[in-house]
Structures are given as C-alpha cells and as structure tokens.
C-alpha positions in Angstrom: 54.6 87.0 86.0 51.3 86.6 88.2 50.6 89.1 91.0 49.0 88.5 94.0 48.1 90.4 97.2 50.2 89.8 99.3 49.6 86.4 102.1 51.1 85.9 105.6 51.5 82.3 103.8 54.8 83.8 101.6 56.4 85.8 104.5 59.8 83.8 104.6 60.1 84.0 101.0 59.2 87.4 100.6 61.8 88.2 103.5 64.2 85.8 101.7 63.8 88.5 98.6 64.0 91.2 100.5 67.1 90.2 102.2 68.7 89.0 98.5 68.4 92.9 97.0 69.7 94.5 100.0 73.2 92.3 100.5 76.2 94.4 100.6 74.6 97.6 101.9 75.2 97.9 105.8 72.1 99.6 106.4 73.4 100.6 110.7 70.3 99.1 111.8 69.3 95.6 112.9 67.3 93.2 110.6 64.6 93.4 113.1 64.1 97.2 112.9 64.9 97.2 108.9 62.0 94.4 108.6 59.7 95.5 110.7 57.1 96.8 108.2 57.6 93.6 106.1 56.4 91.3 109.4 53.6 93.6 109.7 52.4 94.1 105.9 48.5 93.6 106.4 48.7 96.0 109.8 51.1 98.6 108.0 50.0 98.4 103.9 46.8 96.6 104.0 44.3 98.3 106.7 45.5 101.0 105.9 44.4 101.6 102.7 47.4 100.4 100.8 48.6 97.6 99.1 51.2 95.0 99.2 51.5 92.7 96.0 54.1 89.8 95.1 55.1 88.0 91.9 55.3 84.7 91.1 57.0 83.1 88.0 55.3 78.9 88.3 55.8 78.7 92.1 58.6 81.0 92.6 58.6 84.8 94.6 60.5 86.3 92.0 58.8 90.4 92.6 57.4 92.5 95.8 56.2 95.8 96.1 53.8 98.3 97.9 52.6 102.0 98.9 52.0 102.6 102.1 49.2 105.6 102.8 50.3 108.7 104.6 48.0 111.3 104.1 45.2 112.7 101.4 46.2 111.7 98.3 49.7 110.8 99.2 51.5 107.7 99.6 55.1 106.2 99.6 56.3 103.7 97.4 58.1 101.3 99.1 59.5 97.6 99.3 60.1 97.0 95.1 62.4 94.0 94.5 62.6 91.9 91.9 64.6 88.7 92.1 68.5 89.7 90.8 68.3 86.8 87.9 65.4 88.4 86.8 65.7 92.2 86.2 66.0 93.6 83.0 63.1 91.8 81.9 60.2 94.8 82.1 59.1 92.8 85.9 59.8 95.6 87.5 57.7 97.7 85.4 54.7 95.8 85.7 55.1 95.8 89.4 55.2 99.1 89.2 52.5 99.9 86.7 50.1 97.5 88.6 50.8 99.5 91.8 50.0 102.6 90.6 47.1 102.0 89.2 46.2 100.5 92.4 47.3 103.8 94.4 45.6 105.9 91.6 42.4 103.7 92.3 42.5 104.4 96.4 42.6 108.0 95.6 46.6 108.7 95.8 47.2 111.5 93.3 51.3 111.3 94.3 53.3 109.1 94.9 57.4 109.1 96.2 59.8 107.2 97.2 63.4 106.6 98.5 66.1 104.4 96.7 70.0 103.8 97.6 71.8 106.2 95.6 74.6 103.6 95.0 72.2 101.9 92.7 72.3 103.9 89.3 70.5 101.2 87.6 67.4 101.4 90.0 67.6 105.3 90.0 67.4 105.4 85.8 64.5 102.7 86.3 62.4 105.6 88.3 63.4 108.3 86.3 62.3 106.4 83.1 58.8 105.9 84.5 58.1 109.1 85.0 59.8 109.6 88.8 61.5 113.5 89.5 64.4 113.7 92.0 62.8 115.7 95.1 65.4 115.6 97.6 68.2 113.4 99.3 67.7 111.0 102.8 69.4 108.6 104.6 67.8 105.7 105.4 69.7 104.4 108.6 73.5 104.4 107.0 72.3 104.6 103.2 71.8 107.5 101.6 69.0 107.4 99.6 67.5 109.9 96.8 63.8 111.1 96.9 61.1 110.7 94.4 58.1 111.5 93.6 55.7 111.5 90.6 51.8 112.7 90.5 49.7 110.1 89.2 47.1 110.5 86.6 43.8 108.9 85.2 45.4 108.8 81.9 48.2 106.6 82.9 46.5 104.2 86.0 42.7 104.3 84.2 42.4 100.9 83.1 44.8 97.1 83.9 45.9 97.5 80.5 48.3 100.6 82.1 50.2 100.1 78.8 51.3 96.9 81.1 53.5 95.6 78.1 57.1 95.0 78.9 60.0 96.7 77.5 62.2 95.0 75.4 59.9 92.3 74.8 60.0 91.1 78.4 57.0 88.7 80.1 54.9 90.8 81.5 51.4 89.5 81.9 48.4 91.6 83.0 46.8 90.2 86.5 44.8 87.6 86.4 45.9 86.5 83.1 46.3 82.5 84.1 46.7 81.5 80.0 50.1 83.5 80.4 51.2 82.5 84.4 51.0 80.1 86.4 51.4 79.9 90.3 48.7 81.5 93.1 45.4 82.3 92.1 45.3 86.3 92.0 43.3 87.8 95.1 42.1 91.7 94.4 
C-alpha cells in the first residue's frame, strides 16, 4: 500500500470508502452532517496541525485515516477505513502506525478515539495496538467505545515504526515506489 496526504482530487472516492464501512449502521443523522469533516479535510485536519492520509493499492483508494488536533498534546483519531476486501491484511496497521508517528512528530503525546461498539473485530484491532477502553459515547444513534493510548518516542521515532504487517500482509513503508505503485507520496 502507498500513502499519500490526502488531495481534494480523491474526495468522491474517499467518500465512496467512507460510505462502504459505515453501511448498515443508521447513524440518526444526515449524510451531510456525518460528512461534513470529510468535505472539509484540509480546513478541519490539515491547517490545523493534523493530518489526513489515504491508501492506494495501483490506482485504487483502498485505506483513509486521520487525527484531528484538539488541544496540547492531544488529538483524536478519527476517519480509519480500509476497503472491506482488504482487511485482515496488516493495512490497517500501517495506516495506523504511519499516523501515529505523524501525531507523535506534531507534538501529540495522546491520542483517542471513538469506534461502533457493534464492531468487535475493529474494537480487538485497537486494543491489540496498544488502545485502553476510556469510556462509552454515542455518536448520533451509534454507540461508540472510547480510546485512547499515549504515544511514545520509542514506538513513532523513526518510518520503520516496526511498519511490517502482521501475518505477512503488504505493508510497505511511505515512499517505498519498488513495493507500490499509484500517486507519488506528498509529506
């Protein structure tokens, strides 16, 4: 998989993703209000000291994810999809890896989250990286679980980030174009 920061040039398809991981929940908002931070990602991630990356596999939005800044040294986690064919593969975990050594590098020393707690799957995915259950939400009609996890220079010091997938899966280290294809990175 190739990372990239995210361009106003992949909206639809990064909407198109978005869309695909949250079918079946009915979230008792509209689209527009759910979306709105996703139509807005250089105004809400971008100048505002977060970040915003996708993932291509060849031509293809197959991964998204960001943090969002909130205050000193803390930022939320938010927007992580990977394309439904695809997980399992350790994509998720260098989506994730990647951002936090991004966060790490802005000066975010914590990090949380919210996730649908009708996805056990996505909750053992947190709690294997590292993530402790803070506290319960709802996020319009879902309840959601709260994460959080303090970051450290020992884990987010270098790209490597121990960026190797789990169970052998592709994972490929930014930048790397022997081992991806698609978009040229932008850091």
């Amino acid at each position: 998989m190739h990372l990239i920061r995210y361009q106003a040039e992949y909206q639809e398809p990064m909407l198109a993703l978005h869309r695909s991981a949250i079918e079946g929940f009915s979230l008792g908002m509209s689209q527009q209000e759910d979306e709105a931070d996703l139509v807005a990602v250089e105004e809400v991630y971008l100048r505002r000291r977060g970040e915003f990356l996708l993932g291509f596999i060849g031509e293809r939005l197959v991964a998204m994810g960001g943090f969002k800044w909130l205050s000193d040294g803390l930022a939320e986690l938010r927007r992580m999809r990977i394309a439904r064919d695809l997980q399992g593969r350790g994509y998720g975990t260098l989506m994730l890896r990647e951002l936090e050594r991004r966060a790490y590098q802005s000066g975010v020393h914590s990090l949380f989250l919210h996730t649908a707690r009708r996805r056990p799957l996505t909750l053992a995915f947190y709690r294997k990286h590292g993530y402790q259950e803070t506290g319960q939400s709802f996020y319009g009609a879902v309840e959601t679980v709260q994460f959080s996890k303090p970051l450290d220079k020992r884990a987010c010091e270098s790209e490597a980030n121990q960026c190797a997938a789990p169970n052998g899966g592709p994972a490929a280290l930014l930048g790397n174009s022997e081992a991806t294809e698609g978009p040229p990175p932008v850091n």
